[in-house]
N, C-alpha and C positions, 0 to 999 in steps of 0.2 A: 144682365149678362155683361154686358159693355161696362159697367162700375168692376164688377168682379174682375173681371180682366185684367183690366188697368191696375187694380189693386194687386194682383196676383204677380203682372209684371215685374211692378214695383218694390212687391215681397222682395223677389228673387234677387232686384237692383242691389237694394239695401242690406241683401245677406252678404254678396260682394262687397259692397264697400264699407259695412260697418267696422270699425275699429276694437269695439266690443267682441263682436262676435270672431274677428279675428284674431283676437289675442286668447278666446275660448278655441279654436280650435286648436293652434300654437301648443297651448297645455296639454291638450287631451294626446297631439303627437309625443309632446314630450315624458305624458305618462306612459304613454304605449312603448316608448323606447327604453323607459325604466324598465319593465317589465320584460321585455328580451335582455339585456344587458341583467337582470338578476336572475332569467334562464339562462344564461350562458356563462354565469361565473363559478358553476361547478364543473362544467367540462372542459376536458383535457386540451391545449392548444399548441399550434405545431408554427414556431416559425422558423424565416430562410436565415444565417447567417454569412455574410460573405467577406474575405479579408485579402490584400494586395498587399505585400512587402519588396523588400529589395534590400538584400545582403552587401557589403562592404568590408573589405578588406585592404588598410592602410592608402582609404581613399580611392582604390578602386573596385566598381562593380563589378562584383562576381556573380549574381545571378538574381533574378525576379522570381515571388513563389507567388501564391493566390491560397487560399483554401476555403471552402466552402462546407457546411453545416446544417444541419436539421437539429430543432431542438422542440424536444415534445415536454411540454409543461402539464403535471397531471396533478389537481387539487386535491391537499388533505381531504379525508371525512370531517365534518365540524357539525356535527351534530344533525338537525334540524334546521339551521338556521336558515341556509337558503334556503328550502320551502317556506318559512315564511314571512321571508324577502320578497319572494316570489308572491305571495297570498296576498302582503302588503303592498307590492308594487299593481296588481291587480286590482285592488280593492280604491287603490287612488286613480288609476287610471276610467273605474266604471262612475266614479264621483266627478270625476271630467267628464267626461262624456255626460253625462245627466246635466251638468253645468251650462253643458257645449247646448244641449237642445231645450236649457231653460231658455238664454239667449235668444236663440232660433226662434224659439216662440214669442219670447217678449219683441225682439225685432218684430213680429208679425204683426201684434197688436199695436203697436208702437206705428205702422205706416200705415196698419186698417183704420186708427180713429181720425191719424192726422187730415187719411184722404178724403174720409167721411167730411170732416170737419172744414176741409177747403171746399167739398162740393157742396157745403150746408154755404159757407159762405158766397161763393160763387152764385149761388140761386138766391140770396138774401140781396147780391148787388144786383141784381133782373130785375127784382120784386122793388128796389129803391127807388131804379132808374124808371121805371113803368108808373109809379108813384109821383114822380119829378115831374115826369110829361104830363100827368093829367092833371096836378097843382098847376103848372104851367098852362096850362089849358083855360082852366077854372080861372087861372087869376087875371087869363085877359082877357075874358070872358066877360070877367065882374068889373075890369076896368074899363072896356068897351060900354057896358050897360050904365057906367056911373058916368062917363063923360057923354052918352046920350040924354042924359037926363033922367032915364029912367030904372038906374040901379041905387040902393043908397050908401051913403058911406059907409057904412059897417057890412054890408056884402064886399065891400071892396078890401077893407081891413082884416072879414074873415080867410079871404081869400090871398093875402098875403101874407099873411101867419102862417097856414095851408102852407104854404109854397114856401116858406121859409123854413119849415119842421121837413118838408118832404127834401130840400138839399141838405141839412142836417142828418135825416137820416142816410142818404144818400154818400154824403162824407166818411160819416161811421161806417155805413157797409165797406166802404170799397178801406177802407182801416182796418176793420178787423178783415179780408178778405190776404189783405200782405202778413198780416200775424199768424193767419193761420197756413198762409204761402213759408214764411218762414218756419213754421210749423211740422210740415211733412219734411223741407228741407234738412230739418235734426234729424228726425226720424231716420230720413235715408242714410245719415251719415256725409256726404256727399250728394248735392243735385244742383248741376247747372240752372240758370234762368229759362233757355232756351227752351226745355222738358217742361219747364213749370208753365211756360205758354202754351205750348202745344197740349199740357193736360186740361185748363182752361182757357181756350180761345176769344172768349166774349168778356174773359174777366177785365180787370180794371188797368 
């Protein structure tokens, strides 16, 4: 439940800030605006005009006038055409919108594998460092029993190869652990360090 969450969060972050998914909703406005503007280029429209003059006679003013107007603009018939300007303006704007929530949804997947993939990593650097300590363990264990006399060199040698494979792995985890930190970071489009710590706190 607490994976879900965080994931779910995170959805919602990355639909915010993705640039993608931004520029898919941008179109889908701008086809929906088509679509009123081809409803509304058969009806009639009325606008104000207003005009201020000032009469002169041999350089002197004789009087100030003003007049003002209404002017009602009514479209030819032309066929058909707007309806299916109209039909056309509609049919681009529902191919937006289906765009807009392909996005939607690839953003979705696109932060559910990365976060997967950071908590796979994050539990792989636990499982490295638990590996380290007990190499560590084991190898001065073996080195204790060789310098008493009673461990042989090759328990000592296996034991430091042990402990050399388990910082090796230990390296790689906590490596792929920032690739897949950089990881979720595309996904979201934008994400501070600061989130990235607080979403793993024991990471590296």
């Amino acid at each position: 439940a607490g994976f879900e969450a965080d994931v779910a969060r995170l959805i919602e972050e990355a639909r915010a800030k993705r640039p993608d998914l931004a520029a898919a909703e941008a179109q889908h406005r701008a086809a929906r605006a088509n679509v009123e503007a081809a409803k509304a280029a058969h009806l009639p429209t009325l606008s104000l005009g207003m005009g201020v003059g000032r009469s002169q006679i041999a350089g002197q003013q004789v009087n100030d006038n003003s007049s003002i107007g209404l002017t009602l603009t009514i479209p030819l018939f032309s066929g058909f055409s707007t309806s299916y300007k109209v039909h056309a303006a509609e049919a681009q704007a529902e191919a937006q919108a289906a765009r807009r929530e392909q996005v939607r949804l690839q953003v979705a997947l696109e932060v559910w594998n990365a976060y997967a993939n950071l908590a796979t990593a994050t539990q792989s650097v636990k499982t490295a460092e638990e590996l380290l300590e007990s190499a560590s363990q084991s190898e001065r264990v073996a080195a204790g029993r060789y310098r008493a006399g009673v461990g042989s060199i090759l328990d000592l040698l296996t034991a430091q190869a042990a402990l050399a494979g388990a910082r090796q792995s230990r390296i790689q985890a906590g490596t792929n652990w920032y690739v897949s930190r950089a990881g979720l970071a595309q996904a979201m489009g934008a994400l501070d360090a600061g989130l990235l710590t607080t979403l793993s706190p024991n990471s590296p």
